[in-house]
Structure formats: C-alpha cells, structure tokens
PyMOL commands that place a pseudoatom at each C-alpha (Angstrom):
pseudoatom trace, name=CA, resn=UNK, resi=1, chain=A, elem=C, hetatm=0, pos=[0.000, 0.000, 0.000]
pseudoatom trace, name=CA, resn=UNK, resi=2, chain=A, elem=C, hetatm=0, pos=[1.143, 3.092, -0.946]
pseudoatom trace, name=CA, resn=UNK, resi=3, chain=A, elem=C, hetatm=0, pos=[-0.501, 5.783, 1.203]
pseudoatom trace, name=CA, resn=UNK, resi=4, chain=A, elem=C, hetatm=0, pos=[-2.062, 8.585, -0.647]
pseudoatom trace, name=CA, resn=UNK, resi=5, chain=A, elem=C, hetatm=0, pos=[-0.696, 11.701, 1.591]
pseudoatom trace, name=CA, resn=UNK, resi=6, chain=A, elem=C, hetatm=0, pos=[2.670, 10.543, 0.639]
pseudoatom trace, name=CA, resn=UNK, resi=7, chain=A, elem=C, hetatm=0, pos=[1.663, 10.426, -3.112]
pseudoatom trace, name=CA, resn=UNK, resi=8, chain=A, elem=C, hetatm=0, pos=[0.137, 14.163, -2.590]
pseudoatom trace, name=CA, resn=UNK, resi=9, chain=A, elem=C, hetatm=0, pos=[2.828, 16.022, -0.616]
pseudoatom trace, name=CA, resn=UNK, resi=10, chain=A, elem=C, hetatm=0, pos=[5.388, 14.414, -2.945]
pseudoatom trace, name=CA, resn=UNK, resi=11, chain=A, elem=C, hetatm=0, pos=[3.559, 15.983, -6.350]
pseudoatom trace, name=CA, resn=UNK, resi=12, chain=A, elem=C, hetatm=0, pos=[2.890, 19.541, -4.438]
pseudoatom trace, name=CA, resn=UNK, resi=13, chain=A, elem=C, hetatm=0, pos=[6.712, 19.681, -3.093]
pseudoatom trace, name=CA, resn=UNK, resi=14, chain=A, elem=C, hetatm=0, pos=[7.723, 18.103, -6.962]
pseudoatom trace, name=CA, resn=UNK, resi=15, chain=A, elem=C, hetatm=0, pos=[5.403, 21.112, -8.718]
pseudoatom trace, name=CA, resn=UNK, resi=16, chain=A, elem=C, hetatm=0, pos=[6.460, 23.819, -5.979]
pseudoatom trace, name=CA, resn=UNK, resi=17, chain=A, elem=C, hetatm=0, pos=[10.041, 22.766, -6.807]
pseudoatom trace, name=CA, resn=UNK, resi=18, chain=A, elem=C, hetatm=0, pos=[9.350, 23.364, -10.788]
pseudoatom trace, name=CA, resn=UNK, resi=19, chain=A, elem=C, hetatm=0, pos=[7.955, 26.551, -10.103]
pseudoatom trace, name=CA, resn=UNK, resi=20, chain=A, elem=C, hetatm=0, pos=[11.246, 27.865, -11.138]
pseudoatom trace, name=CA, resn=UNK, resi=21, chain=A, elem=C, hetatm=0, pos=[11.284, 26.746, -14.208]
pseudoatom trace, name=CA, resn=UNK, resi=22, chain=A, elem=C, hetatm=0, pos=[8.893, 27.503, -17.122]
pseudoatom trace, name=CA, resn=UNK, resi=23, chain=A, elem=C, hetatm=0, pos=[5.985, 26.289, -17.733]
pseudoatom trace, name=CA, resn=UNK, resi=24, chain=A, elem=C, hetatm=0, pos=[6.313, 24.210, -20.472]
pseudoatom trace, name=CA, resn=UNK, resi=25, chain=A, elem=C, hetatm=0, pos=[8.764, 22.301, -18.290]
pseudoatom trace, name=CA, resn=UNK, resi=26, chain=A, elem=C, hetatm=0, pos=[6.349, 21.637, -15.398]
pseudoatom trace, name=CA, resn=UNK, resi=27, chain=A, elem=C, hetatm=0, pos=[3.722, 20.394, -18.320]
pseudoatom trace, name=CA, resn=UNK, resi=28, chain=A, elem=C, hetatm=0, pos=[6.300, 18.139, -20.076]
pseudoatom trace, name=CA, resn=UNK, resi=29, chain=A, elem=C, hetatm=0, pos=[7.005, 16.502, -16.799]
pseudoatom trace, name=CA, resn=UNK, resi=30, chain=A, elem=C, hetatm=0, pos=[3.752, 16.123, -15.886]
pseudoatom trace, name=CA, resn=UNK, resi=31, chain=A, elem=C, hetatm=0, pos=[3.068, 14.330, -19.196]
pseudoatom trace, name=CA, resn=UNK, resi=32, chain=A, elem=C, hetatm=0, pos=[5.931, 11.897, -18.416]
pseudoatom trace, name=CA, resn=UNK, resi=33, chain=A, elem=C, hetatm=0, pos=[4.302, 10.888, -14.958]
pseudoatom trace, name=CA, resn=UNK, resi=34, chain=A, elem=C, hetatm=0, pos=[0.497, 10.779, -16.314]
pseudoatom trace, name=CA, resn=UNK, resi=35, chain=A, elem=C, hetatm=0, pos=[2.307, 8.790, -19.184]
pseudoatom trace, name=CA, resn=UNK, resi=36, chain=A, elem=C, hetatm=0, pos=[3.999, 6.709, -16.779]
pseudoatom trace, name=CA, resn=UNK, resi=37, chain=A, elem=C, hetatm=0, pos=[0.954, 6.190, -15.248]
pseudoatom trace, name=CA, resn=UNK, resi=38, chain=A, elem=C, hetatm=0, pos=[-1.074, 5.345, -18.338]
pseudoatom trace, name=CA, resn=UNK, resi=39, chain=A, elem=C, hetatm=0, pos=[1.244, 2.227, -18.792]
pseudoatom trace, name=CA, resn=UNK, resi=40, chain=A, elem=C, hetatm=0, pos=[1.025, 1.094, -15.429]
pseudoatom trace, name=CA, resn=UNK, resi=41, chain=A, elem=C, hetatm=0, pos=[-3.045, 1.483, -15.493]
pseudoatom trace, name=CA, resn=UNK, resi=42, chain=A, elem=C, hetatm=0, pos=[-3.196, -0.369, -18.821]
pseudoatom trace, name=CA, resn=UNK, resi=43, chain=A, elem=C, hetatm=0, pos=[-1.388, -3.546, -16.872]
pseudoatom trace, name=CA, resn=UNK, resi=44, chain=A, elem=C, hetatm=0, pos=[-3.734, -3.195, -14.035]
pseudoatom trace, name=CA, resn=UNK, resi=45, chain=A, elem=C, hetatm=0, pos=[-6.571, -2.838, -16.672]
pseudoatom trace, name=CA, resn=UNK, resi=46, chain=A, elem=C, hetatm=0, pos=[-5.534, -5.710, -18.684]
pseudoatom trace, name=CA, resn=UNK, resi=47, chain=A, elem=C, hetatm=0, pos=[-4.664, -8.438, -15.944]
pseudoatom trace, name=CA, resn=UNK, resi=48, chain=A, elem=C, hetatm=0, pos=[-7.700, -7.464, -13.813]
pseudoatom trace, name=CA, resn=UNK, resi=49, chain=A, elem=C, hetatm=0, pos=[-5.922, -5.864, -11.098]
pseudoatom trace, name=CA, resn=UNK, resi=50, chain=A, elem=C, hetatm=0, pos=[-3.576, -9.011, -10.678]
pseudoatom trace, name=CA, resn=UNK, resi=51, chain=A, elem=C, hetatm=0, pos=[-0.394, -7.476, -12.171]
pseudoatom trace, name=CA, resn=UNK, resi=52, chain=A, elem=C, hetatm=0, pos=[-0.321, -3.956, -10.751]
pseudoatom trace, name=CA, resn=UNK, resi=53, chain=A, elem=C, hetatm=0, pos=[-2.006, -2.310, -8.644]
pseudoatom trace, name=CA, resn=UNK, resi=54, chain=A, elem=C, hetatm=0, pos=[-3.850, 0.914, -8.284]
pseudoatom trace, name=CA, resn=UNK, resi=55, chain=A, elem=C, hetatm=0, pos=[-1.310, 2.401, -5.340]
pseudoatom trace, name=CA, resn=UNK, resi=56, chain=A, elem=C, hetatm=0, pos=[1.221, 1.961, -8.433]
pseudoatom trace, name=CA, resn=UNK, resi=57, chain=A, elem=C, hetatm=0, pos=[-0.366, 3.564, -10.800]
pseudoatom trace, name=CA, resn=UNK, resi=58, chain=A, elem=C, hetatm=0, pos=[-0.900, 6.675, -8.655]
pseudoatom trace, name=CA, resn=UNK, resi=59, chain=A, elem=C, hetatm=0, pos=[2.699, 6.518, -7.588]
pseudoatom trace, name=CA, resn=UNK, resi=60, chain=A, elem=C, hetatm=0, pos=[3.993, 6.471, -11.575]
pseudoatom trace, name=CA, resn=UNK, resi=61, chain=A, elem=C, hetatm=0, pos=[2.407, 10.320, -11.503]
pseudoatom trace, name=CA, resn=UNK, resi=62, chain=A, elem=C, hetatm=0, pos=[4.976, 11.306, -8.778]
pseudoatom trace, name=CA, resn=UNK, resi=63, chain=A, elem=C, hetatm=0, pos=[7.439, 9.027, -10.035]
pseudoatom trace, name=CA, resn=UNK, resi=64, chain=A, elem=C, hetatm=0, pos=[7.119, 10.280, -13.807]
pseudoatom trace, name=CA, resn=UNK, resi=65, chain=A, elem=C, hetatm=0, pos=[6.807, 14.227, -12.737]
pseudoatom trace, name=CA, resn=UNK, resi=66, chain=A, elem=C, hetatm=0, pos=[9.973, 13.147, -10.339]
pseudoatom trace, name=CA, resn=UNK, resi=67, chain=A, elem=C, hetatm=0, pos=[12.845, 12.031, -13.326]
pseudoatom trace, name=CA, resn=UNK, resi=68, chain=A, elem=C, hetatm=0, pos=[11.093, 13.633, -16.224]
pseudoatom trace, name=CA, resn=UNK, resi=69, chain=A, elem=C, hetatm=0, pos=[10.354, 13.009, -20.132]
pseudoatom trace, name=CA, resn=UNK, resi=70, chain=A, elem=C, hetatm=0, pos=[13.761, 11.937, -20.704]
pseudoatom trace, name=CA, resn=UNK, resi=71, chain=A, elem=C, hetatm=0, pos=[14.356, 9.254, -18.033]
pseudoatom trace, name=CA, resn=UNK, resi=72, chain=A, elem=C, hetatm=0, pos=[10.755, 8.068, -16.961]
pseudoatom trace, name=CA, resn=UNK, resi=73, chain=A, elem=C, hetatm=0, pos=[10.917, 4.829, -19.257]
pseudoatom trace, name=CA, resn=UNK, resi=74, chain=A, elem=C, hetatm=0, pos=[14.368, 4.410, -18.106]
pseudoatom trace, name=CA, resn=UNK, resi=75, chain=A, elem=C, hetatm=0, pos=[12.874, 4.408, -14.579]
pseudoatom trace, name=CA, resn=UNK, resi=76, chain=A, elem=C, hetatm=0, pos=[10.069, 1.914, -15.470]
pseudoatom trace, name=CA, resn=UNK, resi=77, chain=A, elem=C, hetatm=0, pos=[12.392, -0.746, -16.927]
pseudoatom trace, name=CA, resn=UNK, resi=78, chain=A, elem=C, hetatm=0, pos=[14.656, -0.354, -13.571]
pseudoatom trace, name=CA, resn=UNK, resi=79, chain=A, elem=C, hetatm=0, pos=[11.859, -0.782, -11.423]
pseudoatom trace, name=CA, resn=UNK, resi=80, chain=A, elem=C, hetatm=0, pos=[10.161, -3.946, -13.475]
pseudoatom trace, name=CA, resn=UNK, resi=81, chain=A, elem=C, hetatm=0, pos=[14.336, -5.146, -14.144]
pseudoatom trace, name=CA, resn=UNK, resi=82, chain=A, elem=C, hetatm=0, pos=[15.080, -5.337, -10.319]
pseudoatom trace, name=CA, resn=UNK, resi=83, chain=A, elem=C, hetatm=0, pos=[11.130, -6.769, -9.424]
pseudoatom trace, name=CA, resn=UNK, resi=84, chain=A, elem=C, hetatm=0, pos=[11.675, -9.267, -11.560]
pseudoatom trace, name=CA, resn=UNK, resi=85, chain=A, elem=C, hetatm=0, pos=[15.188, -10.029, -10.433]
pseudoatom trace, name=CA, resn=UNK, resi=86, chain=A, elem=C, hetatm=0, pos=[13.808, -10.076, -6.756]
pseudoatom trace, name=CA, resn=UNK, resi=87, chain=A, elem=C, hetatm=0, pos=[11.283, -12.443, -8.016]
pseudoatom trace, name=CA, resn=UNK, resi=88, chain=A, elem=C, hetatm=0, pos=[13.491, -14.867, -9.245]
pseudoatom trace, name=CA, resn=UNK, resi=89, chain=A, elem=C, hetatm=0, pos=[15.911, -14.951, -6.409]
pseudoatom trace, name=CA, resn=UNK, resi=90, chain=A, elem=C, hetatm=0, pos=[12.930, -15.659, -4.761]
pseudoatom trace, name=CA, resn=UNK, resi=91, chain=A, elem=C, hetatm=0, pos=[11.546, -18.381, -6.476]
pseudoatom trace, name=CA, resn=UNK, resi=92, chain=A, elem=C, hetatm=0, pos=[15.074, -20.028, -6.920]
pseudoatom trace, name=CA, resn=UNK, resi=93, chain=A, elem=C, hetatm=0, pos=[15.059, -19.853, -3.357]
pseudoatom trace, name=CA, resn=UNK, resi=94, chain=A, elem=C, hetatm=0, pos=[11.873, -21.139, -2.346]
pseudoatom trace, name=CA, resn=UNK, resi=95, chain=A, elem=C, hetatm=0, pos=[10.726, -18.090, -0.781]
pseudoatom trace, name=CA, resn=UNK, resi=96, chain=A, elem=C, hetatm=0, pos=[7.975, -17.789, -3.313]
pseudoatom trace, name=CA, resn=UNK, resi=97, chain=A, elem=C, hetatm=0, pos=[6.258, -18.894, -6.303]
pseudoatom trace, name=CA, resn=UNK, resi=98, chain=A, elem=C, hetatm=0, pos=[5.235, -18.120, -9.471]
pseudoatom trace, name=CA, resn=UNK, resi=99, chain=A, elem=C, hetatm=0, pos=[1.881, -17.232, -8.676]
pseudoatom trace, name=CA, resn=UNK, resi=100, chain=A, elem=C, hetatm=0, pos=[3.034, -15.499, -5.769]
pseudoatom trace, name=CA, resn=UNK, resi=101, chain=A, elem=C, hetatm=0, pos=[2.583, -11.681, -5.520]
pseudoatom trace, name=CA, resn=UNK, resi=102, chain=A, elem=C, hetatm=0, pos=[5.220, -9.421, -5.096]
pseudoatom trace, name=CA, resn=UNK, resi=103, chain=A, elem=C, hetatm=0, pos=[4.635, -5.459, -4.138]
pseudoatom trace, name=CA, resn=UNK, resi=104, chain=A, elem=C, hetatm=0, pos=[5.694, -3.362, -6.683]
pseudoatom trace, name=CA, resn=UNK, resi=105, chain=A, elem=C, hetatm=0, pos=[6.072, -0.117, -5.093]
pseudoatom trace, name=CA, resn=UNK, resi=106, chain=A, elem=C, hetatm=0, pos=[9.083, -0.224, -3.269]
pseudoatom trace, name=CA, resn=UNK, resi=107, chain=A, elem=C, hetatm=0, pos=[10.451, -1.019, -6.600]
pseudoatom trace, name=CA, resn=UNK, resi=108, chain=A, elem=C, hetatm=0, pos=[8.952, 1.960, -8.241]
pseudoatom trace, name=CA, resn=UNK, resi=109, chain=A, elem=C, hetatm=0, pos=[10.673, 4.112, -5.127]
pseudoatom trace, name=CA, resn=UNK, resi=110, chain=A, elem=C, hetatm=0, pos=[13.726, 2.338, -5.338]
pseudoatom trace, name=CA, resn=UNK, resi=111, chain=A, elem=C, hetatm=0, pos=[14.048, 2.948, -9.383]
pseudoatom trace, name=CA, resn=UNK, resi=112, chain=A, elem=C, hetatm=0, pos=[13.563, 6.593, -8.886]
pseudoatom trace, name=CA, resn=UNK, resi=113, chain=A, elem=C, hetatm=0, pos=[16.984, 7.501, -7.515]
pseudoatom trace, name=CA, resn=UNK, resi=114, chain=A, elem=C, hetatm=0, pos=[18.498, 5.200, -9.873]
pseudoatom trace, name=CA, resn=UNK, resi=115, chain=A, elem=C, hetatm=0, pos=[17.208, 6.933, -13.197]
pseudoatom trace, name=CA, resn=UNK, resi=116, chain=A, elem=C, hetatm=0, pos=[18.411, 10.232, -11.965]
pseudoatom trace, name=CA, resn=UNK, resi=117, chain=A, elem=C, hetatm=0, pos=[21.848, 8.804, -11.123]
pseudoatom trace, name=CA, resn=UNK, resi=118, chain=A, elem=C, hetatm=0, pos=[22.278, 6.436, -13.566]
pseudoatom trace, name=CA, resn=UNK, resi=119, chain=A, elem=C, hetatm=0, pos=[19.853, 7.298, -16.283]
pseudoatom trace, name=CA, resn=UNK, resi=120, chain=A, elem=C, hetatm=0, pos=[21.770, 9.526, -18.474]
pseudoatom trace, name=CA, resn=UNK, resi=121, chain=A, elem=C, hetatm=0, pos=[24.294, 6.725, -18.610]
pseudoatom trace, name=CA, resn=UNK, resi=122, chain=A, elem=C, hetatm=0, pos=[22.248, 4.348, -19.776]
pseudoatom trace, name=CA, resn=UNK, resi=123, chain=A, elem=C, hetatm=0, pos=[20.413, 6.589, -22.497]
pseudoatom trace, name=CA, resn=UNK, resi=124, chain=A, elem=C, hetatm=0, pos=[24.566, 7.146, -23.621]
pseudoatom trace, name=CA, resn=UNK, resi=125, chain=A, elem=C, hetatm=0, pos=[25.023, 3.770, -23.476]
pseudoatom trace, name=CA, resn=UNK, resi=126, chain=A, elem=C, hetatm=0, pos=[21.890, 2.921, -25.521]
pseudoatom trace, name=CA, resn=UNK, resi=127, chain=A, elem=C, hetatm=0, pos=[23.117, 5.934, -27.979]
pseudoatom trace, name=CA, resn=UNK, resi=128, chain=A, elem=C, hetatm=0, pos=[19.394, 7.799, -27.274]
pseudoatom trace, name=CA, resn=UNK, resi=129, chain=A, elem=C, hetatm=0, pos=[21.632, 10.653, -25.902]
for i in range(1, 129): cmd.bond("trace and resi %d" % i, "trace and resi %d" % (i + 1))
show_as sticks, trace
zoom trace
C-alpha cells in the first residue's frame, strides 16, 4: 500500500520545486508521470488488477513528474528489471512462487533515484543521448 498523503505532498513539493522553471517544463514533466501512469493502469486494466495495482499507478504520476520526459521509461524498466530479479531470487530460493505476488512499489521508489543517477548513462550507453 502506498498511502495517498505521501503520493500528494510528494507531487505539491515536486510542482512547488518546478515553479522555477517555465511552464512548459512543469507540463512536459507532468506528461511523463500521467504517461507513466497510463502504462502502469493499462497492466492493471488488462490483468484485472492481478499485475499492478492501483497504489502503483498513482505513484507512476509522482514518479514520472519526479525524473522527467527523458528518463521516466528508463525508470520503469529499472523498477520492473530489479522486481523481476527479486522475483526470481525468490523463487530459486523457495521463498515464493510463481503465482506469488510481489509489491511493486518499493520497486517503483527504489528505481527513482536510480534513473536520476544512472539514467543519463544508460540513455549514452543505448546511444538515445
């Protein structure tokens, strides 16, 4: 569960922060976390709630307005690479099984910092930037 005050005072300190920069800025990065969000909602939509949740997918609009046009897919495929390496390790070790369900969230939060430090890098490394 992802409470909702912490998804609310994150997007008002996130927008209060972009108030120094134009506005076309604060609009492009909300795009990327409505976008973001939009993906995530389609999975929930699609596997009937079983493969996401709705916590997530109001998370991806903090996440998204967070790292920005550039990096939010880099974000998404770090939080869905190390959920599914968790997962594995998991299985492998008999913690859990394939049906099992794993929170997503904390990998969502745990992607963020990672796209801002390492997402550049990758987008070089991909030669996207």
């Amino acid at each position: 569960m992802i409470p909702d005050t912490f998804i609310f005072v994150g997007l008002f300190v996130s927008i209060i922060n972009y108030q120094w920069f134009d506005r076309l800025t604060i609009i492009n990065f909300l795009y990327a976390g409505f976008f973001a969000a939009a993906l995530l909602l389609l999975i929930h939509l699609l596997t009937k709630g079983r493969g996401m949740g709705l916590g997530d997918v109001k998370f991806a609009v903090l996440g998204g307005l967070i790292v920005g046009p550039r990096l939010f897919l880099i974000w998404l495929f770090l939080a869905f690479l190390t959920g599914a390496v968790t997962g594995i390790i998991l299985i492998l070790g008999k913690k859990a099984r394939l049906k099992s369900q794993i929170a997503f969230g904390p990998f969502l939060v745990l992607a963020v910092p990672g796209a801002l430090l390492y997402g550049e890098k990758i987008l070089f490394w991909l030669h996207i930037g």
